[in-house]
Each structure stands twice: as C-alpha cells, then as structure tokens.
MITI-526326 format. One record per residue (C-alpha): residue in one letter; z, y, x. Coordinates in steps of 0.25 Angstrom, whole numbers, padded with zeros to 4 digits, always signed. Each point is the difference from the previous one (the first is absolute). Layout:
aZYX
...
//
This chain:
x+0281-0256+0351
x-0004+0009-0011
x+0006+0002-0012
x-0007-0002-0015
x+0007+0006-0013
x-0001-0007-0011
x+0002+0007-0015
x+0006-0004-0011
x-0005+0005-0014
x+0001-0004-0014
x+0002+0006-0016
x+0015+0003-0004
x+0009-0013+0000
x-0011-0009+0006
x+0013-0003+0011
x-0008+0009+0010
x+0014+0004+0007
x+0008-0015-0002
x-0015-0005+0008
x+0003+0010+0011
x+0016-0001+0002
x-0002-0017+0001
x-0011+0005+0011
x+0009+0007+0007
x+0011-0012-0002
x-0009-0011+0001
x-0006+0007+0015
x+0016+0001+0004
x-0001+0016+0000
x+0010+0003-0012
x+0013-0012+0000
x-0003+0002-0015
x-0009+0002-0010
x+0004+0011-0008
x-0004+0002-0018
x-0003+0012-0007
x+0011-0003-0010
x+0008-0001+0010
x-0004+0014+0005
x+0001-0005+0015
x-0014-0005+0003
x-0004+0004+0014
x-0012+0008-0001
x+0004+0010-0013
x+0011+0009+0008
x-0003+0013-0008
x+0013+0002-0011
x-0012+0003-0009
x-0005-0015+0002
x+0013-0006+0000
x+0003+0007-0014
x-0012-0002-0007
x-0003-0015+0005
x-0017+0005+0004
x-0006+0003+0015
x-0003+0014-0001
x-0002+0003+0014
x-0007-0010+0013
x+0010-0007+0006
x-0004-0009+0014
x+0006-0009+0010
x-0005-0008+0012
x+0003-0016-0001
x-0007-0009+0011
x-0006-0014-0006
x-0005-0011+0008
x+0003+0007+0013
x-0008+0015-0005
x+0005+0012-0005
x-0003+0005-0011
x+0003+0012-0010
x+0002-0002-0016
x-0002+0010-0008
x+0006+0001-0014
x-0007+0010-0010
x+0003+0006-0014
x-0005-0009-0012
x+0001+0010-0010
x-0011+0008-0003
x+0005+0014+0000
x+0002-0002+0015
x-0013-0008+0003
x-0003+0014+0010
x+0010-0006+0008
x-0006-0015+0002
x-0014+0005-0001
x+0004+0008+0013
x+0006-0012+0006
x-0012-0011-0003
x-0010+0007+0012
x+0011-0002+0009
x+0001-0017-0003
x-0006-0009+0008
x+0001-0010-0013
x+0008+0001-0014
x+0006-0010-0008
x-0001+0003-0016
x+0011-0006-0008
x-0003-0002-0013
x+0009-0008-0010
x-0004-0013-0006
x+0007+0003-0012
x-0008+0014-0003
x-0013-0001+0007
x-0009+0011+0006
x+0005+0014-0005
x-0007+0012-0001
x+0006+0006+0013
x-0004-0014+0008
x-0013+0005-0004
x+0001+0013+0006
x+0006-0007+0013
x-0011-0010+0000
x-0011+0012+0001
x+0010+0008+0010
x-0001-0014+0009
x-0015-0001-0004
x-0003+0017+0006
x+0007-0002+0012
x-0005-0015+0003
x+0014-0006+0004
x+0000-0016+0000
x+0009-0002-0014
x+0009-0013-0003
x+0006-0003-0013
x+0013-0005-0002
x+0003-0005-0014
x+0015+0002-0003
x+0011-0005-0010
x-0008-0015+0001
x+0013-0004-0005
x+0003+0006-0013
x-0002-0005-0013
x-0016+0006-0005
x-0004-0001+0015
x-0014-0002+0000
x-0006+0002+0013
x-0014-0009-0001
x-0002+0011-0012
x+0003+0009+0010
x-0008-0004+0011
x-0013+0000-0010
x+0003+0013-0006
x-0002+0006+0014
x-0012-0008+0001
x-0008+0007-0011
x+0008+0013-0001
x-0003+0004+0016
x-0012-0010+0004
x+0009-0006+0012
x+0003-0015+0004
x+0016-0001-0002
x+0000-0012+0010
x+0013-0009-0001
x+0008+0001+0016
x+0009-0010+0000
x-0002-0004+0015
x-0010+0009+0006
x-0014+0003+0000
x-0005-0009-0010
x-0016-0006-0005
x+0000+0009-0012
x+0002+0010+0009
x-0011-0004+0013
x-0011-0003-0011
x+0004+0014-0006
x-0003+0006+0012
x-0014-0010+0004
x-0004+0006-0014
x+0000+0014+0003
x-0008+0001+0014
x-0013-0008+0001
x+0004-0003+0017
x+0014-0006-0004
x-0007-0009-0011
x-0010-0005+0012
x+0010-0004+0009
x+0010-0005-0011
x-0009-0008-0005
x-0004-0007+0014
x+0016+0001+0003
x-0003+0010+0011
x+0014+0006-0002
x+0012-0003+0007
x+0014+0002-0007
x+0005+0010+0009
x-0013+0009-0003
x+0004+0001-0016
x+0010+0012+0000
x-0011+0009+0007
x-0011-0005-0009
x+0009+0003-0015
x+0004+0014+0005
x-0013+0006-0005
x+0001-0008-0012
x+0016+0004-0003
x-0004+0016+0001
x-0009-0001-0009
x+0009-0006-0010
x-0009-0012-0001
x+0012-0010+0002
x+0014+0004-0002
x+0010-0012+0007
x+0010-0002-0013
x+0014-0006+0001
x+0008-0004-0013
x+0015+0001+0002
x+0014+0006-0004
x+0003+0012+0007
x+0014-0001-0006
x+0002-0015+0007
x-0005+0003+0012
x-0014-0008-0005
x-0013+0001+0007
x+0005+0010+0010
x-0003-0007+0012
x-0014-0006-0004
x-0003+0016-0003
x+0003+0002+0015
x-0005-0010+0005
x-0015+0003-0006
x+0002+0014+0003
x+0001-0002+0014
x-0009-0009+0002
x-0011+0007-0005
x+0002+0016+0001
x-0001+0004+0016
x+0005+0009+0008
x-0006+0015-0003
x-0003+0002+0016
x-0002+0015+0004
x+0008+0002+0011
x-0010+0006+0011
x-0008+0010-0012
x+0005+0014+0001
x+0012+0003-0010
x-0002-0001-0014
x+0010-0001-0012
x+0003+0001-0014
x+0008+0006-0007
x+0005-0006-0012
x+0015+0005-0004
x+0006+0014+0002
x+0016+0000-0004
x+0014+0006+0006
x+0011-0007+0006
x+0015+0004-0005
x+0000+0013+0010
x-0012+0005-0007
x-0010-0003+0012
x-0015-0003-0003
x-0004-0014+0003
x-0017-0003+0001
x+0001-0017-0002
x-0014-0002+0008
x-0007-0015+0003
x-0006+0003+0013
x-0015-0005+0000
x-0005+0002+0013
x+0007+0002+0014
x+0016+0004+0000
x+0008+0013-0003
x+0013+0003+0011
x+0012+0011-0003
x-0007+0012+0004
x-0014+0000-0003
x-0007+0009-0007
x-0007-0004-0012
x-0008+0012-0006
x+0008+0010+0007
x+0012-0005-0005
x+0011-0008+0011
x+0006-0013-0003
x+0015+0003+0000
x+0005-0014-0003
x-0006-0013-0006
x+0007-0012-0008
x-0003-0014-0004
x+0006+0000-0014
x+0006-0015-0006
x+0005+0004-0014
x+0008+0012+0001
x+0004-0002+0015
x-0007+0003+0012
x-0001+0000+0015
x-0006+0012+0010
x-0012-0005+0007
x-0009+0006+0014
x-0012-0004-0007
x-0008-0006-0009
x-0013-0007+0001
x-0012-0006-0009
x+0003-0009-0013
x+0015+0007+0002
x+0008+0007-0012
x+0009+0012+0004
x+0004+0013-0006
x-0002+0013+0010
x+0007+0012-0001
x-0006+0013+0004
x-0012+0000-0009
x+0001+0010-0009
x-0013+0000-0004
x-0006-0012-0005
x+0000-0006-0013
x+0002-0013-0005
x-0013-0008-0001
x-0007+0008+0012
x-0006-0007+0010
x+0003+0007+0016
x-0006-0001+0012
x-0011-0006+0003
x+0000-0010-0013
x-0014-0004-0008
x-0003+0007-0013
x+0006-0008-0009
x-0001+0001-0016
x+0008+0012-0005
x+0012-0002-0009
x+0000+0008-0014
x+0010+0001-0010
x-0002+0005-0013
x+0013+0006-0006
x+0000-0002-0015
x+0011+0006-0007
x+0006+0015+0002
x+0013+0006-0005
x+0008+0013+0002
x+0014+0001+0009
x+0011+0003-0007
x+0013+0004+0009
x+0010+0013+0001
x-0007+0010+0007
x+0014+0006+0002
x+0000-0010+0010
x-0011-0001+0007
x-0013+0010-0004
x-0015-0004-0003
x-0003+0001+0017
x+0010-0008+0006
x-0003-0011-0011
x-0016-0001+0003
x+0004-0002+0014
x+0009-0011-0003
x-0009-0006-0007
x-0010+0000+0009
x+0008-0005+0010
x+0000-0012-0007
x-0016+0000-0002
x+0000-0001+0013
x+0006-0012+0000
x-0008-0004-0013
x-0013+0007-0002
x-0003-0006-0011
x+0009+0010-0007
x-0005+0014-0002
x+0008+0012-0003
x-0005+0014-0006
x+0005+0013-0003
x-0007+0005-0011
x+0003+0016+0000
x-0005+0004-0012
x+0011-0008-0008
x+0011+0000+0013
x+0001-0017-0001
x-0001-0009+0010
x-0009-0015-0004
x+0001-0011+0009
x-0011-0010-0001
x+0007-0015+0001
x-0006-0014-0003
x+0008-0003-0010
x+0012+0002-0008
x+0011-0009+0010
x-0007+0008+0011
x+0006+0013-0007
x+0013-0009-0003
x+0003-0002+0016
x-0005+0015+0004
x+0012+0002-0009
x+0008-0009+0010
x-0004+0006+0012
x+0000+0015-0005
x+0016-0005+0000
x+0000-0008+0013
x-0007+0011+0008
x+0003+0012-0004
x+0013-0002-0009
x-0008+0006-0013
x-0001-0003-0013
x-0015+0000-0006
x-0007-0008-0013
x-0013+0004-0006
x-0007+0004-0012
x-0008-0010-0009
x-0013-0005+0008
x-0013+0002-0003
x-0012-0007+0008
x-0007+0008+0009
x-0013+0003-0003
x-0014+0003+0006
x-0013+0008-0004
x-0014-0003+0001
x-0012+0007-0006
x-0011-0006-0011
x-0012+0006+0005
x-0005+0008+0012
x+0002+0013+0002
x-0004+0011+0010
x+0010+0008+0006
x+0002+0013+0009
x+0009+0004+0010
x-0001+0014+0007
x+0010+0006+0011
x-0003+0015+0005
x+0011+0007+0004
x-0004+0012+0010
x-0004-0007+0013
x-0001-0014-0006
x-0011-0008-0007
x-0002-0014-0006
x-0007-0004-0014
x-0001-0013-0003
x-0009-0007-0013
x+0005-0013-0004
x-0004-0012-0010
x+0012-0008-0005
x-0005-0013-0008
x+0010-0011-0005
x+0001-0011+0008
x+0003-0015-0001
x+0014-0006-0006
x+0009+0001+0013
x-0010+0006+0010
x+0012+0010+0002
x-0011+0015+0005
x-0013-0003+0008
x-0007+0011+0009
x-0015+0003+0003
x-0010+0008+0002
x-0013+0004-0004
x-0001+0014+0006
x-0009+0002+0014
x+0004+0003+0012
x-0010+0011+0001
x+0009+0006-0012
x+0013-0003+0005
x+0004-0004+0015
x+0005-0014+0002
x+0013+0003+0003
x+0004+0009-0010
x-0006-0012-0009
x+0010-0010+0006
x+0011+0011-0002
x-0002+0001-0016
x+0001-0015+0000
x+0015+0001+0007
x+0004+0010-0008
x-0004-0007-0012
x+0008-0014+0004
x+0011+0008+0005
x+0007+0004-0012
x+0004-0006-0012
x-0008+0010-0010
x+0007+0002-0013
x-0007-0003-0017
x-0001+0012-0007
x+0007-0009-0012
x+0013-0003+0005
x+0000+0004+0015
x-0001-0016+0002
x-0008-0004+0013
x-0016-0002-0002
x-0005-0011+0003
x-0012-0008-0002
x-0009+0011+0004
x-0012-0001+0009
x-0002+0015+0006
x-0013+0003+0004
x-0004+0013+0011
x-0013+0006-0005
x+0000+0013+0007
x+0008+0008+0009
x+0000+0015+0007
x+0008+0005+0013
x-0002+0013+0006
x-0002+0001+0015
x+0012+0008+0004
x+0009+0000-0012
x+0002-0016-0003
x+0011-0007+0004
x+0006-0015-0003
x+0010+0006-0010
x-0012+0006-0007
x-0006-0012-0004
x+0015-0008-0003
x+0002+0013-0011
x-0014+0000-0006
x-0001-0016-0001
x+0013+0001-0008
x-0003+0009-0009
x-0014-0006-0003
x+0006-0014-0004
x+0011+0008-0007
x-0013+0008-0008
x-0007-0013-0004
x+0012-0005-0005
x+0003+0011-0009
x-0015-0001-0005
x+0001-0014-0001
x+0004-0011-0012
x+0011-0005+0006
x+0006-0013-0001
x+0015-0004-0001
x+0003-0014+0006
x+0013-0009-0001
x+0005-0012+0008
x-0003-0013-0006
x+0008-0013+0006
x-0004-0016-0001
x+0012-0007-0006
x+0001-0016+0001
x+0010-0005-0009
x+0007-0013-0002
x+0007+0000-0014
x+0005-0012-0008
x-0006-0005-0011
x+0006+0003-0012
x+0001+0015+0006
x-0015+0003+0003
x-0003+0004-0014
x+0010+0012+0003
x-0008+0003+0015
x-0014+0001-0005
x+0005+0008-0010
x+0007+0010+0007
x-0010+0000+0011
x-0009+0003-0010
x+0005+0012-0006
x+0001+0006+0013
x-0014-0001+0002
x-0001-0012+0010
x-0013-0008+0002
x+0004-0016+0003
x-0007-0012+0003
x+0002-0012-0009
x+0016-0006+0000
x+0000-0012+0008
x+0011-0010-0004
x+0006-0010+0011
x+0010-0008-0006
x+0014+0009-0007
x-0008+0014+0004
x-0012+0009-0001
x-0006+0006+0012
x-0008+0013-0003
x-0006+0010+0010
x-0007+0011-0005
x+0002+0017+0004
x+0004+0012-0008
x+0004+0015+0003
x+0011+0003+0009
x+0006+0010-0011
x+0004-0010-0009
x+0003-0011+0008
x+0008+0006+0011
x+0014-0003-0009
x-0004-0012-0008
x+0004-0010+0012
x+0017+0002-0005
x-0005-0001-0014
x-0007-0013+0003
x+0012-0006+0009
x+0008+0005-0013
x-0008-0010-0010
x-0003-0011+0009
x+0014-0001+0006
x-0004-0002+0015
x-0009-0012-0006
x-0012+0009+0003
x-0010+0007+0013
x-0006+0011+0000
x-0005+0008+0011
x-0011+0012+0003
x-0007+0005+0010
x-0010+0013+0000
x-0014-0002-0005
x-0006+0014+0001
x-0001+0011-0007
x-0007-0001-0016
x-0004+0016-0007
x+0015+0003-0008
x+0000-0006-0015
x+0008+0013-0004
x-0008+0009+0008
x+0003+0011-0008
x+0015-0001-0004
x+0003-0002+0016
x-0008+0013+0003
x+0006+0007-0009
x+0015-0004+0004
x+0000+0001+0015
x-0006+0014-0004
x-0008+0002+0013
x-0007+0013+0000
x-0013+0001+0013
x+0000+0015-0002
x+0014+0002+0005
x-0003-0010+0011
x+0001+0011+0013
x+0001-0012+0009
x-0013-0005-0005
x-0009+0012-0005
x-0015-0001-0003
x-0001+0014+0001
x-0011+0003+0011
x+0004+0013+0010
x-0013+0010+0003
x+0000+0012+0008
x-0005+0013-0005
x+0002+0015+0008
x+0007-0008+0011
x+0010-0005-0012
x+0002-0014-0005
x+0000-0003-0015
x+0004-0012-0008
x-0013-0002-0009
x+0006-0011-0012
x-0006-0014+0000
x-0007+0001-0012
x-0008+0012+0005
x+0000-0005+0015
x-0013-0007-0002
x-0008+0014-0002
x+0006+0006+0012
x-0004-0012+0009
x-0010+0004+0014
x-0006-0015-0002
x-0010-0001-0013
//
C-alpha cells in the first residue's frame, strides 16, 4: 500500500504545529502531543525552533490512518522561511491550510494559497482556535470565498451535497449523470479530485487545534478523498525538496520519490547512495530502499539542490525566490579571514538557496542576500552552532534591480589574436516582472543557428549587472539583430565574451532605471488605533484600499516599499500591544522613490567594474586592443 504525504501550512500563530503534534497523537504516533510554549513539540527539533517558538526548517513523520501510511509534513509559517515550504508543497499529495478564526486570511495564507494554486495540490482548510472568545469562523469561511474564488464546503462527516453539486457544476458529463443519478457513492472521490487540484472546492473543518477539536473529521476527509500517488513500475524519479546536516556534519538530500524506487547503492547522477533514512522528527531508522509516494533522506548526493527534480521526473514548475534585503557581515577577521567565511556561508546556502552571499572586492565586504530581518537573526544562531563564531551585520538595505526606459542598441566585439566574435544587440524595457527575454531578428544566412542559440545561453546565464548600483537587470527583453564569426578563428567562449560586453555597452548608453521591492501588507488593527495606521502607512508612501471595519477592529490591505516598511512590524506590535496583525509578502519590484540619494550612497561606479567591462577587444598587427565603449561603435565590422 502506498504511502501519501499530507502538508501542513498556515500564517504565524494560526496553530499550524499544535494541528500537526494532535495529528501525530490523535494517529497514536507521538504518546503526547507536545506545545510550542512548552518547547517540546514533536516535529520542531532544531534548538533554534525550541528557542524562538517558529518552524524554521521542514519537519516530517509517517503515521498510519484507517489502516494506510501516511507522511505529515510540517512547514514554516513565517514568511522569511516561505523557500522552505514552497520547496515542500510539489512534494504533497494534499495540504491542509490552517487559518485562525479569530484573524482570518493573512497576507502569507495568500501567498500559500497561489503556491497550492501553481502546483495544483488538492487543499483543505482547517479553521482553528473555534473556541476563543472573537472566533468567527462562518466570517471566515466567506472571506475565503471571495478573496480566492473557492467553495470552502463544511466536512463534518464526509463527502457532502455542497460538495458533489460543486463538482456536477464544473464538468458538463458529471452534471448529466448527476442529474439522472447516474453516479454511485463509491465513484464520488475519483470524480472531486480534478475539481480539488483545481482549488474549485476546498473540504473545511472548524475546530480546536489546542483541544484536540476537529482532528479526526480532518482525517477522515483527507483520506477518503486524496488516493494513492501510484508510480511504482515508471522508471525512477524524485524530488528534492530539503538539503541539511545531521550532528556529524553529513549532507542529508530529503527526497519524495515520484516514480519507481531508490536502494543503498544506486547511482543517481553518478553519485552512489551511501545510506538512506526514514526520518520521524528528529529520529530515524536505516532503510534498504525506498519506493514511490515514500519520503527518505539519502546520503551520498553531493550534488543536488533542494527543490530539484532527479531522475526520470516530469518538468515541473520551477521554484524562484527573490531575496529582498542585503547587509554586510561583520565578525573578527583575526578569527577567521574573508575566504573561509564565504565558504561558510555558502555552506549554508546550500542548505537555503534562497540566501545569497557576495564578496565584493572593490570595498573587501561580504553581503548576504536574506529574506528578512529574523532570517539574518537565526544565520547569527547558526554561525554559533556551526562553526563556534560570532557574526552580526551592518544596517539593511533592500536589494535592488535595474531596468532600462527606452531601447538601446548595443555592441560587443572580442578579437584577441586567433579568436573572433562581434555581436549587435537591441535592449528594450520589458513588462513589470517579465525577469530578461531573448530573441532574434538576425538571418541565418548572416549568422549560423547555433551560434544564434549560443548568444541566447549566454545571455540567461548570467546574472548581468546596472551600470547604477551594480544591482541585477531585469525587465529587459534583449533582442539579436546581427552577428559575425570567422571561419577558423571563432569559438563558443568568443561569442560568451562579446555578448557580455554588448549588454554591459547598451547599459552604459542607456537611461537606466533603479527599482525597489515593494510588499502587499494586510493588516487587522483596532479601532480606536487605525487613525494612527493609515497615517503612518501613509507617510511612508503606501497605496491602501479602503479600511474595512468588522466589529472592535479595522482590516486594511494595501502595498508600499520594502525600504520603509521592512522595521515598522516591531513598531506596529509596540502601539497595538499584540492587539494587531500585520503581515507582507513581496509584490514586485516598483522604479526606487529616492533613485538618486540610493545611487549616490552605495556609490557603485561601472567603469571600475573589470568583472563586467563593456570595453570591446580588436586585433590590430597581430595585437589585441581594448577600444572604450563609447568609441567601440566606430570600430565595429558590422554597419
């Protein structure tokens, strides 16, 4: 019998980890259920977890119900760690959504919901906390209706008539035999799946996480309607969606297999399998093998990175992250110099590639790239755990990207002696969030095809720096007009150099944009307190929508820049006395309100850039020269 994995996901203190320890208990895996206060739940084993009360890394263990195995799998609410669960959700076969009755939908149950939505995983709701005073769960259930366009279907006992005409509603050969009561009972799981990955229908339990409330109805319509994932006779697939270290220091890939089974010594990508686990909490057991619809953690795989798909798995939709505040690392270098530190904390990018690390030479710092400020609060914590080393860091600034205003033309020439490539780009502005788009307009009688194809690669390989701040482009469709190669002379690196260096010439000549990170907020504040909000999130140059008020409190959702946002949620906690929610998530990237002030501090200057030059390199009496950007265009071969 095949295992399914069920996840658990929710906003901070929606009860998303007192849900999943009384699903553990109430499944007679755990003798009992543990509490964040208490620091002793189950599934949060790292110190860092038990210290700060919040999941901060993935945390699974099988329990069998009504006979069938199954894995749960506990994510991090808060939103600095949402890499993590977005790395976890392709790997569920369904996912409950804990959302408080007392708070409603928050801005990170939005940013689950599309997560669940992209990867098409069948989604229940369970409304938590029914019990507390302010509960209001019928509220709940309607703000869910309009804010995602989903039938939140009460599940008391089972499959239910909201939920079968729900599905008759959505496929015209369902209505028919509905209609004629053509279906038998028995048929009704099969015929709602299709309708639950869509996120048509959403089963929704009320209950009391904390009372044990609701637990058993959750499970009882969870497996009767999610089937088993099957797979066992394709060829071997898997997913990676967790890379971490056990206490001896070894590299543990946490992989779902999709499609056949994985033993102790295969080889996955030229890499052996030394070992495999099957993890509950922080225990674990050595296994032979592991087949379809099974989590296990492998060792051996150095290679693979958490939220890559192995084997012989279906293209799925790729994960993307986008880091949104930087800051410099300050620690002894008597200690420890700038080298060994980039590796350490690469180390740990491995384990979270969300974060980013950069050595900038020309001023000797290294930046880490984090989500948010308690991300660089437990990197703190784990610089101490892992390494015995004290770090902090410097103020944060947002990370920021370029774009351009209008299009440019631009040139890139690479002629050492015995080598040639000239390239002749148009770089125009793209859309809000289109990230950098190649095509081409240039003939294949004027340019082979593959050379065409290799300018394409080299321009999506790397990350091409502004000429403002040396922040990354994007929004930038990059157009191939023309081309040259020489018969004997060109090779691939040729056409890598010369296509760099014609981006990096157009960006020079261009109107460059600066662009800062903007988040959506939602916010619940009390009534007599939301004259203070508005006007705060109105000095800091905040759009909002109209306040909503609902009995003692406000609701108001709106967005604003990062920059002057990203500390206000500890002054907010301050005023409101914990009486108030507020949460973000990243909205895209809007151009900079202080474009020139922010410029003119990081104090980034393109000409001294030698790892990205726009100078183009010709040959003259079997001698290369550097010919400067702005007089490169004369010397070009193409006209």
């Amino acid at each position: 019998m095949q295992t399914r994995t069920v996840g658990i996901l929710a906003h901070v203190d929606a009860g998303k980890t007192t849900l999943s320890e009384q699903i553990l208990y109430q499944a007679h895996t755990i003798r009992q259920a543990g509490r964040v206060d208490n620091r002793d739940s189950f599934l949060d084993t790292d110190p860092l977890e038990k210290q700060r009360g919040i999941t901060i890394f993935s945390g699974q263990a099988p329990f069998f119900w009504e006979d069938c195995p199954w894995y749960l799998l506990d994510t991090p609410g808060h939103a600095d760690f949402s890499p993590e669960m977005e790395r976890c959700i392709p790997v569920m076969d369904a996912a409950i959504v804990v959302v408080s009755a007392t708070e409603g939908i928050q801005g990170h149950t939005e940013t689950i919901w599309r997560l669940l939505r992209r990867f098409q995983v069948p989604t229940f709701f369970f409304l938590n906390k029914t019990e507390l005073p302010g509960a209001q769960p019928q509220e709940v259930r309607e703000q869910l209706r309009q804010r995602f366009h989903t039938l939140p279907a009460l599940s008391e006992e089972g499959i239910t008539t909201e939920m079968t005409d729900a599905a008759a509603e959505e496929n015209d050969v369902i209505l028919e035999r509905y209609l004629v009561g053509d279906i038998q009972e028995e048929e009704w799981p099969t015929l709602l799946l299709p309708v639950l990955r869509a996120g048509k229908l959403c089963p929704c339990i009320e209950g009391a996480a904390l009372q044990g409330k609701g637990i058993q109805q959750l499970l009882h319509i969870l497996h009767l309607l999610i089937p088993q994932p099957g797979g066992e006779e394709d060829a071997f697939s898997a997913r990676v969606y967790q890379v971490h270290r056990d206490l001896q220091g070894n590299r543990l890939a946490f992989l779902r297999i999709t499609g056949g089974h994985l033993a102790v010594k295969d080889s996955i990508q030229g890499e052996k399998i030394h070992e495999l686990r099957r993890y509950s909490g922080a225990k674990f057991q050595p296994i032979r093998e592991a087949v379809a619809g099974e989590l296990c953690a492998a060792l051996g795989l150095g290679s693979v990175t958490a939220g890559e798909s192995i084997g012989n798995a279906n293209v799925e939709p790729a994960l993307h992250w986008e880091p949104m505040l930087s800051a410099a690392v300050l620690y002894d270098q008597s200690q420890c110099n700038s080298r060994e530190m980039v590796s350490r904390f690469r180390l740990l990018a491995d384990e979270e590639p969300a974060i980013r690390v950069e050595w900038l030479e020309e001023v000797q710092e290294i930046r880490v790239q984090v989500m948010g400020i308690i991300q660089l609060e437990v990197l703190e914590e784990l610089f101490r755990q892992r390494f015995s080393q004290e770090i902090s860091f410097g103020p944060c600034r947002v990370v920021y990207r370029e774009t351009i205003a209008s299009p440019v033309d631009g040139w890139g020439h690479f002629e050492p002696l015995r080598h040639y490539a000239e390239v002749h780009l148009r770089l125009e502005p793209g859309g809000r969030g289109s990230g950098i788009v190649f095509e081409s307009h240039c003939s294949t009688d004027r340019l082979s095809l593959n050379w065409q194809r290799l300018i394409e690669t080299h321009v999506h390989e790397k990350e091409h720096k502004g000429v403002l701040t040396g922040s990354p482009v994007t929004d930038l469709r990059v157009v191939l007009l023309d081309g040259r190669s020489h018969e004997k002379h060109t090779e691939g690196g040729d056409f890598r150099e010369a296509t760099y260096r014609a981006i990096r010439h157009g960006l020079m000549k261009a109107e460059s944009i600066l662009l800062e990170p903007w988040y959506a907020f939602t916010a619940v504040v009390p009534n007599e307190l939301i004259g203070r909000f508005l006007s705060d999130i109105q000095k800091y140059g905040c759009s909002f929508d109209a306040p909503l008020a609902d009995g003692e409190t406000s609701s108001v959702s709106g967005r604003g820049p990062v920059a002057a946002l990203m500390e206000y949620p500890r002054e907010f906690a301050s005023y409101t006395r914990g009486r108030g929610s507020l949460s973000f998530r990243f909205d895209g990237y809007e151009p900079c309100r202080e474009q020139e002030k922010v410029v003119e501090e990081i104090g980034y200057s393109p000409e001294r850039d030698v790892e990205n030059p726009a100078v183009s390199v010709f040959c003259s009496h079997g001698a290369g020269f550097l010919v400067p950007w702005q007089e490169a265009e004369g010397y070009m071969h193409l006209k």
